[in-house]
N, CA, C and O atoms as a GROMACS GRO file, in nm:
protein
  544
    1UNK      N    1   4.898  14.884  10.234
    1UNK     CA    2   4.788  14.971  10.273
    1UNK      C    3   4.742  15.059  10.158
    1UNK      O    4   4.631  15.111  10.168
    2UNK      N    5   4.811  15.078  10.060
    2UNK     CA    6   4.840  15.176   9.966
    2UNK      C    7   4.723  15.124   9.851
    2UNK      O    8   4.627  15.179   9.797
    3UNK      N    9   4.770  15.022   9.846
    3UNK     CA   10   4.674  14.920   9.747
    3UNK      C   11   4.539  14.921   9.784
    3UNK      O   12   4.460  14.932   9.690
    4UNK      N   13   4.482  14.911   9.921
    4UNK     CA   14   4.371  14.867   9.931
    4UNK      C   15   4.259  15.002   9.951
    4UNK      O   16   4.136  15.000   9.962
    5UNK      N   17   4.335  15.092   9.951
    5UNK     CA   18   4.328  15.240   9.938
    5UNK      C   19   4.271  15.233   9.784
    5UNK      O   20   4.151  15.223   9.758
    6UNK      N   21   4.366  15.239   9.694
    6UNK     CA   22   4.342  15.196   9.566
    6UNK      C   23   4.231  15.096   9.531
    6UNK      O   24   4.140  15.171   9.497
    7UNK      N   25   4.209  15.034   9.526
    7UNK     CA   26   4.140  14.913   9.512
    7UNK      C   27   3.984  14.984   9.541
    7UNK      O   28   3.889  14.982   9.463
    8UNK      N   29   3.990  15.048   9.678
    8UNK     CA   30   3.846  15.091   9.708
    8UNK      C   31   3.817  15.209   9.624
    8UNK      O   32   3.740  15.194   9.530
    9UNK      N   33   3.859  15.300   9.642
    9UNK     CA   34   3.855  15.407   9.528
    9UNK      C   35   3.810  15.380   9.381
    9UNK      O   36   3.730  15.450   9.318
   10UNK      N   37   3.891  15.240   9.324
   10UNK     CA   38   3.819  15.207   9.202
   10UNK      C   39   3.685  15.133   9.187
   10UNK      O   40   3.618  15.116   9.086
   11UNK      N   41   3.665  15.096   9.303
   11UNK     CA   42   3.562  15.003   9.355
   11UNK      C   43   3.465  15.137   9.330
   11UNK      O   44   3.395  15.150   9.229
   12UNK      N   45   3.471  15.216   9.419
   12UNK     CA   46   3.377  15.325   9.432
   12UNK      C   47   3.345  15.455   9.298
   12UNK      O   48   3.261  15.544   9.290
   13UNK      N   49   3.498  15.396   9.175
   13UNK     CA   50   3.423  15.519   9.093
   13UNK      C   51   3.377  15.396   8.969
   13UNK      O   52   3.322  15.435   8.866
   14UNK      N   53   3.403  15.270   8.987
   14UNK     CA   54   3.320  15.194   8.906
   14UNK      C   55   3.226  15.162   8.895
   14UNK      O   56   3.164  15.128   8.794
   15UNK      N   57   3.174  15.170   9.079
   15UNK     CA   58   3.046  15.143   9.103
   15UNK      C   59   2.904  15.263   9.091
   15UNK      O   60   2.782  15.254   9.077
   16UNK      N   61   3.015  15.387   9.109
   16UNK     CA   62   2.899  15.550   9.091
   16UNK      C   63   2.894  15.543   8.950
   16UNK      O   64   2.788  15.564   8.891
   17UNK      N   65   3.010  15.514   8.883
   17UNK     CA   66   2.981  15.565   8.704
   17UNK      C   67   2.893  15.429   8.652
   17UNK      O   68   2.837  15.443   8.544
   18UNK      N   69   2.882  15.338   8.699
   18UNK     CA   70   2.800  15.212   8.653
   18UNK      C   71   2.628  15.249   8.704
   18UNK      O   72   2.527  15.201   8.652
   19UNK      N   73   2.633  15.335   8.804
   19UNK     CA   74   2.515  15.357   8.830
   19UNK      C   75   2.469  15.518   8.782
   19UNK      O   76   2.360  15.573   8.802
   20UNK      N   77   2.609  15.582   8.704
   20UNK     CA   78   2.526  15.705   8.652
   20UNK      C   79   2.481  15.667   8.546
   20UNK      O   80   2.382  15.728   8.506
   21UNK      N   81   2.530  15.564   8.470
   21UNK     CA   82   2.527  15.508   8.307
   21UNK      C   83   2.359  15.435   8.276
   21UNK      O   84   2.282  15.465   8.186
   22UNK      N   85   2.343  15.339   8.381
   22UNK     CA   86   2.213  15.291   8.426
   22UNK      C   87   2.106  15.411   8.432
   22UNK      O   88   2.008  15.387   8.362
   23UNK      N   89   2.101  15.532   8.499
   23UNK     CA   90   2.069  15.620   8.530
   23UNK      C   91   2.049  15.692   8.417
   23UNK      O   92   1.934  15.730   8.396
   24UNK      N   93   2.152  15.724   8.326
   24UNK     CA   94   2.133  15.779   8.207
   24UNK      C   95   2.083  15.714   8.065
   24UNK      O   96   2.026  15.754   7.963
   25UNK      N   97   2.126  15.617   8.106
   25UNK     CA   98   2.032  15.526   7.985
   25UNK      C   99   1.897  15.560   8.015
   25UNK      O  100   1.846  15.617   7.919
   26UNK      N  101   1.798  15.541   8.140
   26UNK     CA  102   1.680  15.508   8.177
   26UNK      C  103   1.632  15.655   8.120
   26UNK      O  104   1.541  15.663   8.038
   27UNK      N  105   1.719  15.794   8.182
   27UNK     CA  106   1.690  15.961   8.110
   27UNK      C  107   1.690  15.945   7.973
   27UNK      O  108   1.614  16.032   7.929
   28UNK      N  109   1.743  15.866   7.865
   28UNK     CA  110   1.754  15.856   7.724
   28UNK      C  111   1.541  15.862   7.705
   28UNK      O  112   1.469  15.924   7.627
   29UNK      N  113   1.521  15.796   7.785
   29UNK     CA  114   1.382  15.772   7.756
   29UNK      C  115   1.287  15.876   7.814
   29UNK      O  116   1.181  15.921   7.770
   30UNK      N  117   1.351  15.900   7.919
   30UNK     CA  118   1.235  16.022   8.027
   30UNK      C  119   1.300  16.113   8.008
   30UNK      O  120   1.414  16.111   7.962
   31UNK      N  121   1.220  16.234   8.050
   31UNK     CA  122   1.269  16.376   8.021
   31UNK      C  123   1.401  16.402   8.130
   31UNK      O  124   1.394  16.377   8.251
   32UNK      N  125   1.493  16.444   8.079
   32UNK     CA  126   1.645  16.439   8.166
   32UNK      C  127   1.747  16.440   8.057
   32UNK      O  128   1.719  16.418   7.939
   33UNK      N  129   1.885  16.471   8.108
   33UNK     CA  130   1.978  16.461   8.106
   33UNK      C  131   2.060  16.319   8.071
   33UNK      O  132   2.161  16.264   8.114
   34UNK      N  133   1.968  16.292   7.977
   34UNK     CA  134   2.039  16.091   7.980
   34UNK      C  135   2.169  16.090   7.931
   34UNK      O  136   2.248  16.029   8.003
   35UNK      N  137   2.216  16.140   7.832
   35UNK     CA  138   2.327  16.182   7.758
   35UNK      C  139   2.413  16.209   7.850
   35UNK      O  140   2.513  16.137   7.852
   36UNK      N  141   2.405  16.278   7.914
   36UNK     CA  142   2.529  16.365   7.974
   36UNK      C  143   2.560  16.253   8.126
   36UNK      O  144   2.654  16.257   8.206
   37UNK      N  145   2.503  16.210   8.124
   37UNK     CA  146   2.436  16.088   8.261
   37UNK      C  147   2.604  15.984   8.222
   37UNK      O  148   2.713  15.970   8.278
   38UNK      N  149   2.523  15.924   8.074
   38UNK     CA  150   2.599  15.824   8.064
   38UNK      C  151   2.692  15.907   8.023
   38UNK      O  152   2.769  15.812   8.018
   39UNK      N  153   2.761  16.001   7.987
   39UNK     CA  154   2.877  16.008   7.959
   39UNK      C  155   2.983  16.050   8.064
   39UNK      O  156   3.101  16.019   8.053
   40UNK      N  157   2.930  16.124   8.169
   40UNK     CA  158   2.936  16.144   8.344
   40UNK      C  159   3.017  15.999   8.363
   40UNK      O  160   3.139  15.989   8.378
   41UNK      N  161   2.912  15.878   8.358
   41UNK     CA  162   2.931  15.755   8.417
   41UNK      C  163   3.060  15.703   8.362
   41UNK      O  164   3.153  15.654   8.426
   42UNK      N  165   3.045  15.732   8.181
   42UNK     CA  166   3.176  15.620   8.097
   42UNK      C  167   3.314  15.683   8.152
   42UNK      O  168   3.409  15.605   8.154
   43UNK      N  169   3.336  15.810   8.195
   43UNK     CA  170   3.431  15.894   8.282
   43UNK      C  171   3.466  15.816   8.346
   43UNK      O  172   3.560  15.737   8.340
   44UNK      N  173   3.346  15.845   8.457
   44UNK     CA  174   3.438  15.731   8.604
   44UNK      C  175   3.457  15.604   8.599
   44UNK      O  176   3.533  15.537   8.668
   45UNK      N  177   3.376  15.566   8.502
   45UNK     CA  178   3.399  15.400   8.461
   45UNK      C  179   3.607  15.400   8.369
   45UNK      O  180   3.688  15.308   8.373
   46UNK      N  181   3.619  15.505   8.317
   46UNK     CA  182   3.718  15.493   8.255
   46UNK      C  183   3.870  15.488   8.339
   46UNK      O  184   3.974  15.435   8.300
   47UNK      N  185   3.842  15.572   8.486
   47UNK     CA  186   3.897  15.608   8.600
   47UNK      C  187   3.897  15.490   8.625
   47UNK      O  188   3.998  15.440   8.575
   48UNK      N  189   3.832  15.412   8.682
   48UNK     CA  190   3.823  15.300   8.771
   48UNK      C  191   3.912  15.194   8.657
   48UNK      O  192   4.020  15.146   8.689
   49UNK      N  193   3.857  15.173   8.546
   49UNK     CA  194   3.923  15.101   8.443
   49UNK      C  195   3.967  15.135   8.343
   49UNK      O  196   3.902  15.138   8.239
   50UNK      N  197   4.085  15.167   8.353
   50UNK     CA  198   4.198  15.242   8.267
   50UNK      C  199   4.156  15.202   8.091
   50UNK      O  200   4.117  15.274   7.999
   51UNK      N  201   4.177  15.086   8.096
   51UNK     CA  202   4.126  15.026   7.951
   51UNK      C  203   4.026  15.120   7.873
   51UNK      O  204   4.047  15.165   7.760
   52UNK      N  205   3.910  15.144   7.953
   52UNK     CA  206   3.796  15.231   7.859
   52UNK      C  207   3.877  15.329   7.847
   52UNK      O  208   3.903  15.326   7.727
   53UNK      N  209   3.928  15.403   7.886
   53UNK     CA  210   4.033  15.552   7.880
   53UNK      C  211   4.002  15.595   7.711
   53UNK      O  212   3.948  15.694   7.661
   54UNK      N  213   4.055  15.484   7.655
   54UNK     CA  214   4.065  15.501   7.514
   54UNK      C  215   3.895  15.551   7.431
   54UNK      O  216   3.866  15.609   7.327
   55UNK      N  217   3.832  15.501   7.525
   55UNK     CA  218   3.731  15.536   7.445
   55UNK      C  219   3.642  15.665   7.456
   55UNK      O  220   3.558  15.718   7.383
   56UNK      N  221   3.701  15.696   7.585
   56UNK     CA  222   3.667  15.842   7.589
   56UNK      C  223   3.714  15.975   7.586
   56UNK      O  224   3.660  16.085   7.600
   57UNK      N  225   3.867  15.922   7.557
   57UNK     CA  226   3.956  16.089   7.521
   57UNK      C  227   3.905  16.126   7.401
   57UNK      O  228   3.899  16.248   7.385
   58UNK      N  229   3.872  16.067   7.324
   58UNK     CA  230   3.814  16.143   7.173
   58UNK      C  231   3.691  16.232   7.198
   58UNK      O  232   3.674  16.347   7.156
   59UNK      N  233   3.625  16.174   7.258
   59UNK     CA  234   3.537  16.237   7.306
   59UNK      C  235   3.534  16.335   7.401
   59UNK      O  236   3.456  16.426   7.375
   60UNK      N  237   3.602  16.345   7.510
   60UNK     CA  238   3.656  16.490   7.627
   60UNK      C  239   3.650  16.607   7.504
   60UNK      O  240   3.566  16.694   7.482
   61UNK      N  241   3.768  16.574   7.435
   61UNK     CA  242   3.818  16.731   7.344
   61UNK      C  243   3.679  16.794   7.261
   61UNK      O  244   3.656  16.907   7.219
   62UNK      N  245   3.608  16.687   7.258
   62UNK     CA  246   3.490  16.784   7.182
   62UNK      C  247   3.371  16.797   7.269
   62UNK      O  248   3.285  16.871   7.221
   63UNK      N  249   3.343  16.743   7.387
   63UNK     CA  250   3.338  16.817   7.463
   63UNK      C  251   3.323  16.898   7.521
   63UNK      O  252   3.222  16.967   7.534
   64UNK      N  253   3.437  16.908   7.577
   64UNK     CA  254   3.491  17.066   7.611
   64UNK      C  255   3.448  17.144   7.538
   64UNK      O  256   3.350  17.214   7.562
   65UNK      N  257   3.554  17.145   7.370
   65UNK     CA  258   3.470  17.255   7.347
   65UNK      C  259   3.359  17.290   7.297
   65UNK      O  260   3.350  17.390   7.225
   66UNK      N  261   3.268  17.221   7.325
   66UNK     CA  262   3.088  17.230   7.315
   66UNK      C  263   3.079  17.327   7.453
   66UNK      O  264   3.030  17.439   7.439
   67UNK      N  265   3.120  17.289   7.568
   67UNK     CA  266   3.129  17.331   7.688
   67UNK      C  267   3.191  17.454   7.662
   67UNK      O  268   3.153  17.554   7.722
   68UNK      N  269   3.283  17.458   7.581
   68UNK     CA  270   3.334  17.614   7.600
   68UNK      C  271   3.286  17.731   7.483
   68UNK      O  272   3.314  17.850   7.470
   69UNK      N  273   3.209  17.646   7.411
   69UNK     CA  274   3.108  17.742   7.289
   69UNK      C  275   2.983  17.820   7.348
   69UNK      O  276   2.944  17.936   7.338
   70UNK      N  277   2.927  17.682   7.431
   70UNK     CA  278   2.804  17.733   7.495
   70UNK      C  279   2.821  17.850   7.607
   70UNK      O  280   2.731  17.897   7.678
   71UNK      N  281   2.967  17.888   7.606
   71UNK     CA  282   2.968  18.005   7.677
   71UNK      C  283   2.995  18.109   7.646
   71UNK      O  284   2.975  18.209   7.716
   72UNK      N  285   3.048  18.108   7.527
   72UNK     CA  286   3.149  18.181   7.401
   72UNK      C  287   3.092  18.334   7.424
   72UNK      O  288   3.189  18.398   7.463
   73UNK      N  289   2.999  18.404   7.420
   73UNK     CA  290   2.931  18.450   7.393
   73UNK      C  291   2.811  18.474   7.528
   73UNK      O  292   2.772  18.384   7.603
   74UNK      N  293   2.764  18.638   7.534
   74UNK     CA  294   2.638  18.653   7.657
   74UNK      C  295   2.552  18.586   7.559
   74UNK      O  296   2.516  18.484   7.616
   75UNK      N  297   2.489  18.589   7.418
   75UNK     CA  298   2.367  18.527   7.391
   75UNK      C  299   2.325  18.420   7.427
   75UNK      O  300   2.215  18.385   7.470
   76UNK      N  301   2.441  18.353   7.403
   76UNK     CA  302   2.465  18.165   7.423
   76UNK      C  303   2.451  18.146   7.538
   76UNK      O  304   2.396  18.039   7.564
   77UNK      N  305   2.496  18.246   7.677
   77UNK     CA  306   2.485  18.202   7.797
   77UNK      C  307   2.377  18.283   7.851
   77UNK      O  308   2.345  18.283   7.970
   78UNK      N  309   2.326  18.348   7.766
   78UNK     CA  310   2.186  18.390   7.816
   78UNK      C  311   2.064  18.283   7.806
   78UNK      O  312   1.980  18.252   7.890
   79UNK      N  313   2.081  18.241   7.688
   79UNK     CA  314   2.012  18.105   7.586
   79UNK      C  315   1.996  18.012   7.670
   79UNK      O  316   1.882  17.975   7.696
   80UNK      N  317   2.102  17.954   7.729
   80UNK     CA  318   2.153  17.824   7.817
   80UNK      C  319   2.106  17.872   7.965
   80UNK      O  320   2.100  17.782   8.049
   81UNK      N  321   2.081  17.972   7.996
   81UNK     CA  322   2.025  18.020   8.117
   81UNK      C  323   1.853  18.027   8.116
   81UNK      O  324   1.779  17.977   8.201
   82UNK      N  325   1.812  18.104   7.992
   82UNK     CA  326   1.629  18.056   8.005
   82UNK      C  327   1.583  17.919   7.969
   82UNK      O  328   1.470  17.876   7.992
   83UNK      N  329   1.677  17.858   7.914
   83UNK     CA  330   1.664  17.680   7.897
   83UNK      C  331   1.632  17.629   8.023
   83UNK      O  332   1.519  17.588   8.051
   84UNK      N  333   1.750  17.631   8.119
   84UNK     CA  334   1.753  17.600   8.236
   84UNK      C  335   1.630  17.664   8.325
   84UNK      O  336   1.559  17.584   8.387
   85UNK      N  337   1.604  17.795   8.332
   85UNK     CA  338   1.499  17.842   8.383
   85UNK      C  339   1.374  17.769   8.342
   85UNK      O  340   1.304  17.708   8.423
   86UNK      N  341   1.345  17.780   8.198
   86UNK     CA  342   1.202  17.675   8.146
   86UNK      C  343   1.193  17.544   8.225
   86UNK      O  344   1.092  17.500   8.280
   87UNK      N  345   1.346  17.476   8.221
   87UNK     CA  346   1.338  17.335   8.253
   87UNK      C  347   1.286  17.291   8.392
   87UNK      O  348   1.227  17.189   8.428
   88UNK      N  349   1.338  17.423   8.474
   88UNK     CA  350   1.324  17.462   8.623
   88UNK      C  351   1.138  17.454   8.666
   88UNK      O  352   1.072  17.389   8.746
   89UNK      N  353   1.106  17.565   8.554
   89UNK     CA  354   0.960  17.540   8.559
   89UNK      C  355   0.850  17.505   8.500
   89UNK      O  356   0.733  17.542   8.509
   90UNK      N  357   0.919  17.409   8.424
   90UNK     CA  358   0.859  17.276   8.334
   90UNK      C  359   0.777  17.135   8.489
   90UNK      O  360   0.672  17.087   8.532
   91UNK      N  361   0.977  17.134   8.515
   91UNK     CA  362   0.935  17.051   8.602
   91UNK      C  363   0.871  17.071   8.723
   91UNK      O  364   0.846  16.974   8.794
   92UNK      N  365   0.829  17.237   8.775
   92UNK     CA  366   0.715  17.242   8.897
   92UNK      C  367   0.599  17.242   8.816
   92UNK      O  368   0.505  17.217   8.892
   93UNK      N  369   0.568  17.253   8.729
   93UNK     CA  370   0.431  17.231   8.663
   93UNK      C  371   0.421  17.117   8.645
   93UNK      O  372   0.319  17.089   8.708
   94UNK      N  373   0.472  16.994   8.584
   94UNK     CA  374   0.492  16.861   8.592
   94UNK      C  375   0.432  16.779   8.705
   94UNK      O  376   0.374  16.671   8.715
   95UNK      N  377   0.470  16.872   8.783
   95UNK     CA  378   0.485  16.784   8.939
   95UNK      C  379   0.359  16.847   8.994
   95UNK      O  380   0.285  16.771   9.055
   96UNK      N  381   0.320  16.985   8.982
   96UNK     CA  382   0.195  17.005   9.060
   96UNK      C  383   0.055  17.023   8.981
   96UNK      O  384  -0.050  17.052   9.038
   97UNK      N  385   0.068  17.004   8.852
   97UNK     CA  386  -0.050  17.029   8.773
   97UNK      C  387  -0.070  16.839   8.716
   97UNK      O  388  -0.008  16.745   8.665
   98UNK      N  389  -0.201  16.878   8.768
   98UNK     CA  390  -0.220  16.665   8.734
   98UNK      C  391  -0.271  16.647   8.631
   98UNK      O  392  -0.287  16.529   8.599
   99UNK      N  393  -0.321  16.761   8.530
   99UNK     CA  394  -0.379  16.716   8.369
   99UNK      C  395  -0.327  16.723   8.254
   99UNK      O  396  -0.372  16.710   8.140
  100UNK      N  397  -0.187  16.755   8.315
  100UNK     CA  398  -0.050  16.732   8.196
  100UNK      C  399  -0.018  16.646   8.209
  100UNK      O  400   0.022  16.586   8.309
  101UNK      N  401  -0.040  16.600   8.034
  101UNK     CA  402   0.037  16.442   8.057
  101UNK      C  403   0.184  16.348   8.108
  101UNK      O  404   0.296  16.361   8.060
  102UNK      N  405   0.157  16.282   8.183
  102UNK     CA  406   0.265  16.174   8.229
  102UNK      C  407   0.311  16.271   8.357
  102UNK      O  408   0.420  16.249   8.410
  103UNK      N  409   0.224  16.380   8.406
  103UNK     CA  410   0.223  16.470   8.521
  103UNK      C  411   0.281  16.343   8.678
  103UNK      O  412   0.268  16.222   8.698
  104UNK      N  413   0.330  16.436   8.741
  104UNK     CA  414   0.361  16.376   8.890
  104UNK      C  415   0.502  16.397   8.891
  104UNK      O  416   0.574  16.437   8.800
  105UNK      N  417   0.530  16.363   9.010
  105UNK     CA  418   0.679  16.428   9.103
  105UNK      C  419   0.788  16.371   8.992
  105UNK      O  420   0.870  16.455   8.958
  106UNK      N  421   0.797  16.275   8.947
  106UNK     CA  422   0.895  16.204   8.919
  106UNK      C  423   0.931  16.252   8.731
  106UNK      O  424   1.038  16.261   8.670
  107UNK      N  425   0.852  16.263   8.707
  107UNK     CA  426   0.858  16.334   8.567
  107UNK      C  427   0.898  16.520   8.590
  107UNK      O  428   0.966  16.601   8.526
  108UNK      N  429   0.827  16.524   8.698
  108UNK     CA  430   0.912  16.641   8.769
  108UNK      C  431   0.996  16.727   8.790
  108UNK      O  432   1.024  16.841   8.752
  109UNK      N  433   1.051  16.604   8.900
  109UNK     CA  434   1.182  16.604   8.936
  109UNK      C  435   1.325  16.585   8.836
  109UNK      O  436   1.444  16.616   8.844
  110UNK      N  437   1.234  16.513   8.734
  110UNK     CA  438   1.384  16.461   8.649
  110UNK      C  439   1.398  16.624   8.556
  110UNK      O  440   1.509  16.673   8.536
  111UNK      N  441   1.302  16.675   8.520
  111UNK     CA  442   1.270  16.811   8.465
  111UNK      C  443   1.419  16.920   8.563
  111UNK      O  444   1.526  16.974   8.537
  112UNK      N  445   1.336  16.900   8.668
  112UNK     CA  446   1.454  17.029   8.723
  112UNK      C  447   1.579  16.953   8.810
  112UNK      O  448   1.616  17.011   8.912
  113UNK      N  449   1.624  16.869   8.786
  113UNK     CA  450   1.770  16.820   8.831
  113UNK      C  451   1.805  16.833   8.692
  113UNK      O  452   1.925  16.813   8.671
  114UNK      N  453   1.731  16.863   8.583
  114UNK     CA  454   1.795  16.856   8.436
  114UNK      C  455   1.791  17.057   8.430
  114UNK      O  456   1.823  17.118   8.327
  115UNK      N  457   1.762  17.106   8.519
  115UNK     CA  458   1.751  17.255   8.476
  115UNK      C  459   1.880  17.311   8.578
  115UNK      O  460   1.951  17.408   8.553
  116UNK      N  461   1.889  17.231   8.690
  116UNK     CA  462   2.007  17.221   8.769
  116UNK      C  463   2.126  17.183   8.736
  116UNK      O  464   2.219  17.250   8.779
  117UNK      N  465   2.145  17.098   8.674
  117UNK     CA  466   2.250  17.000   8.572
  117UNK      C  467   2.292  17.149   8.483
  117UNK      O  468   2.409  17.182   8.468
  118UNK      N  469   2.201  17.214   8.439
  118UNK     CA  470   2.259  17.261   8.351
  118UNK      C  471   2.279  17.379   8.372
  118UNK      O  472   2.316  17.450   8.279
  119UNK      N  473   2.260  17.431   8.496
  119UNK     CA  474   2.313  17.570   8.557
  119UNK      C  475   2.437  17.542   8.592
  119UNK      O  476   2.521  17.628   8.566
  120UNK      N  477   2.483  17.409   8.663
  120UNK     CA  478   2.619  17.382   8.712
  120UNK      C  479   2.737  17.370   8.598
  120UNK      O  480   2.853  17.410   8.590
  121UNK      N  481   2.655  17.301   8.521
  121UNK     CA  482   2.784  17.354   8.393
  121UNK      C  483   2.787  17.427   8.324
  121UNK      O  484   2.894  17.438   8.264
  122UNK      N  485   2.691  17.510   8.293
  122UNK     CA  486   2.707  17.645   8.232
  122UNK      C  487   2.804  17.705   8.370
  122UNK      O  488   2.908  17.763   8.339
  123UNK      N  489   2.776  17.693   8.493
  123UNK     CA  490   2.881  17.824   8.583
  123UNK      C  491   3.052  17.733   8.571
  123UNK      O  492   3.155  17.797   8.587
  124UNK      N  493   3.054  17.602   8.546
  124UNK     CA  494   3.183  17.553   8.500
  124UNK      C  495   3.208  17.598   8.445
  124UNK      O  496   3.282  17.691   8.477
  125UNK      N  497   3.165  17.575   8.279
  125UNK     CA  498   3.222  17.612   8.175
  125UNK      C  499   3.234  17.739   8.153
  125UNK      O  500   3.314  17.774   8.066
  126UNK      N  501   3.149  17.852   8.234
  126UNK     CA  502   3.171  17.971   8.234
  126UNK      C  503   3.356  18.024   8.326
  126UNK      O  504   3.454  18.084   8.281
  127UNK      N  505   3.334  17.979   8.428
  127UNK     CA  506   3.421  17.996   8.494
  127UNK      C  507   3.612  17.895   8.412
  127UNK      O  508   3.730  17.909   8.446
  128UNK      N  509   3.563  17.828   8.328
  128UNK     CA  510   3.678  17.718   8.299
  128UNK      C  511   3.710  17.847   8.154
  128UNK      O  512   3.826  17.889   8.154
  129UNK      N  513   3.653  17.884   8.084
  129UNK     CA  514   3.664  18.025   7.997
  129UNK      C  515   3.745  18.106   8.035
  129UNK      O  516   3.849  18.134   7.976
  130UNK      N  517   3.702  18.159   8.148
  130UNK     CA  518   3.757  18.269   8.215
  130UNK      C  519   3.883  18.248   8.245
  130UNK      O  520   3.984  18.304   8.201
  131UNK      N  521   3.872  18.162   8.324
  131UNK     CA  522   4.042  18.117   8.345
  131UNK      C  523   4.149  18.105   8.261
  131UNK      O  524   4.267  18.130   8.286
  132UNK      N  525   4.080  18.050   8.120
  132UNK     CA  526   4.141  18.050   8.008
  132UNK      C  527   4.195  18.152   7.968
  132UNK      O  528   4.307  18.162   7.918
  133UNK      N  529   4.104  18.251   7.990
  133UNK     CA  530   4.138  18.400   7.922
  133UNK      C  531   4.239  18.491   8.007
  133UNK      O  532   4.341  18.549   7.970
  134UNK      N  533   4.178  18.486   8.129
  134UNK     CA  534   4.284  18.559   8.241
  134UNK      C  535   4.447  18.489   8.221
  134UNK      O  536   4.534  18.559   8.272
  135UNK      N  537   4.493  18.369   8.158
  135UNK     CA  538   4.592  18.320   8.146
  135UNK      C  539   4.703  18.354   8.036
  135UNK      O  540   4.826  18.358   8.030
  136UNK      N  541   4.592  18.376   7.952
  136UNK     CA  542   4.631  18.423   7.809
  136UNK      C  543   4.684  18.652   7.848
  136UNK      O  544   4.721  18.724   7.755
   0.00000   0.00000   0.00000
C-alpha cells in the first residue's frame, strides 16, 4: 500500500513540475516569472526523480542566498516591494487599457501573478531571515 502511495505522489510532483517548467519556459518569452517557473518545476521534477537531484543542489545554495540578500536590508525589501507593486499595476493597465501594446487580460494577468510571485517570496525569504536570526 505504501508503494502505491509513493508511486502517486511522484506521479503528481513529476507531473506539476513538468507543467511548471512548460509554463516557465513559455514566461521566458512573455512578461512573467519564467525563470523562477522553471526552476519551481526542475525542484519537483528532482523530487519525483531523484537522479536530477544532482543538478539542482548547486543551484538551491545560491539561491537561497539571493533569497536571503534580497531581504538583507529595509532598502532591498522596500525595492522588491515597489517592484511588485509596479508589476501589480503594470498588469491592471495591461489588461484594461487597449492602446498599449500586446494589451489584454492575458499579458495582464501574467504581469500580476508575477507581482504576486514576488510578494510571496519576499514574505518567505523575509520570514526564513528572521528565523535565522532569532536562532542565532
Amino acid at each position: 500500500m505504501a508503494g502505491g502511495v509513493d508511486s502517486i505522489r511522484r506521479a503528481s510532483l513529476g507531473t506539476l513540475g513538468a507543467v511548471l517548467v512548460v509554463i516557465g519556459v513559455a514566461l521566458l518569452v512573455l512578461p512573467g516569472p519564467g525563470l523562477l517557473l522553471v526552476f519551481a518545476g526542475v525542484v519537483l521534477l528532482a523530487r519525483a526523480i531523484p537522479a536530477l537531484d544532482r543538478f539542482v543542489a548547486p543551484v538551491r545554495g545560491q539561491a537561497m542566498r539571493a533569497a536571503e540578500e534580497s531581504v538583507s536590508s529595509p532598502w532591498r525589501l522596500a525595492g522588491s516591494a515597489l517592484v511588485g507593486l509596479l508589476l501589480v499595476g503594470a498588469g491592471v493597465v495591461w489588461g484594461l487599457v487597449p492602446r498599449v501594446p500586446y494589451s489584454g487580460w492575458a499579458t495582464g494577468a501574467s504581469l500580476i501573478i508575477s507581482g504576486c510571485v514576488l510578494f510571496a517570496l519576499l514574505a518567505w525569504s523575509h520570514r526564513r531571515v528572521q528565523a535565522a536570526r532569532n536562532r542565532r
